[in-house]
C-alpha positions in Angstrom: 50.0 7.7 99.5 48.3 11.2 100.3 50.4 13.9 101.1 49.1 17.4 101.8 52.3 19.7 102.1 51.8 23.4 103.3 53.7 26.8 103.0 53.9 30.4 103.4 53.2 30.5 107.4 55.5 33.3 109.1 55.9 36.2 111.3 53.5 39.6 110.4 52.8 42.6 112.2 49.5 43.0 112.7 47.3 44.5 110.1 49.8 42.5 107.5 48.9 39.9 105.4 49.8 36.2 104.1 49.0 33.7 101.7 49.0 30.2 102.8 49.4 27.4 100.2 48.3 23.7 100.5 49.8 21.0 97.7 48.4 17.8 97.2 49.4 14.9 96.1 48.7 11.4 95.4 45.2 11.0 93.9 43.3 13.5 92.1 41.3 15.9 94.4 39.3 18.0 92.2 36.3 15.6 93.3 37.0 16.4 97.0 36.3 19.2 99.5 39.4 21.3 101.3 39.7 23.1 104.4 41.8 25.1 106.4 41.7 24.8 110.4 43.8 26.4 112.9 45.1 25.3 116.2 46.4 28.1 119.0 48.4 27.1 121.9 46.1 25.5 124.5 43.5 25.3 122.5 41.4 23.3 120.2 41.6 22.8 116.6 39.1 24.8 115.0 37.9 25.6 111.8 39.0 28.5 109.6 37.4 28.5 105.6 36.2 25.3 103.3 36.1 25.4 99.5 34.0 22.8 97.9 35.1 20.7 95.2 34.7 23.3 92.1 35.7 26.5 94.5 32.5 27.7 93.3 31.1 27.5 96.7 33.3 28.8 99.9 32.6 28.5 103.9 34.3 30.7 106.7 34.7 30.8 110.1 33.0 34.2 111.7 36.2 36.0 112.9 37.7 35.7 109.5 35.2 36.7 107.1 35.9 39.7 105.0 39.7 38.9 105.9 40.5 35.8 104.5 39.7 34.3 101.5 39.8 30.6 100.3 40.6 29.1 96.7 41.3 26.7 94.8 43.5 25.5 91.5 42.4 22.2 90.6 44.9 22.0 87.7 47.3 22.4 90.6 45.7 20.5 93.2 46.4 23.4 95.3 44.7 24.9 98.1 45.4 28.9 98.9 44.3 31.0 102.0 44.9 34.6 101.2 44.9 36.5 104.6 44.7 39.9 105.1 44.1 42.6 108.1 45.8 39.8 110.1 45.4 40.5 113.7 47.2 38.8 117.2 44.6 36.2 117.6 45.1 34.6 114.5 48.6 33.5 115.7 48.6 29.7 115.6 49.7 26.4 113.5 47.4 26.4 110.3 46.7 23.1 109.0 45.2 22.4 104.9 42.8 19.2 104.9 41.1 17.3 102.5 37.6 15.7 102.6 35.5 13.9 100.2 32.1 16.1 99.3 29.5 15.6 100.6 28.1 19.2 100.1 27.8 19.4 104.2 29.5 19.7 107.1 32.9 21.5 106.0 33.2 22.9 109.8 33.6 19.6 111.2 37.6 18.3 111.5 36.6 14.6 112.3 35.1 14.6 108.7 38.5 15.3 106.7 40.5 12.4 105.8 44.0 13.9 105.2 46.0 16.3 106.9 48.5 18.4 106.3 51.6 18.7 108.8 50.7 22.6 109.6 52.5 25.7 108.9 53.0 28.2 111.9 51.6 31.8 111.6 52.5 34.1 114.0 50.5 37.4 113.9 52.6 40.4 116.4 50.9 43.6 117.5 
């Protein structure tokens, strides 16, 4: 059974920082692809960064670039977003998920298999 657990979600003033962590377990994922999405209240889940299966190769949303970063420990099977210069609008449930590579379409949520339970990030001004 797959299990994607996540931590490190909290409360920040703005301008903090945070560094969300994303264990897997079950099978061995350094052959897959692993994303972070985010879903704020009322709205649609949306996509946030995307490592590929080496971490040699890394995919962000436009708000967060330069602020967050994505990696990877495949020793670890561990998924980490650091972020920094957090702001208000990145207040919402962040969710880790796993995909097989394909080398395409990271920003797309209907192509992850597995899914993490979400870790709330709450981001006050």
């Amino acid at each position: 059974q797959v299990q994607l657990v996540e931590s490190g979600g909290g409360l920040v003033q703005a301008g903090g920082s945070l560094r969300l962590s994303c264990a897997a377990s079950g099978r061995p994922f350094n052959s897959y692809a692993m994303g972070w999405f985010r879903q704020a209240p009322g709205k649609e889940r949306a996509f946030v960064a995307a490592v590929n299966w080496s971490g040699h190769r890394t995919y962000y949303e436009d708000s967060v670039k330069g602020r967050f970063t994505i990696s990877r420990d495949n020793a670890k099977d561990t998924v980490y977003l650091q972020m920094n210069s957090l702001k208000p609008e990145d207040t919402a449930v962040y969710y880790c998920a796993v995909k097989r590579e394909t080398y395409s379409d990271y920003e797309e949520s209907g192509n992850y298999d597995y899914w993490g339970q979400g870790t709330q990030v709450t981001v006050s001004s």
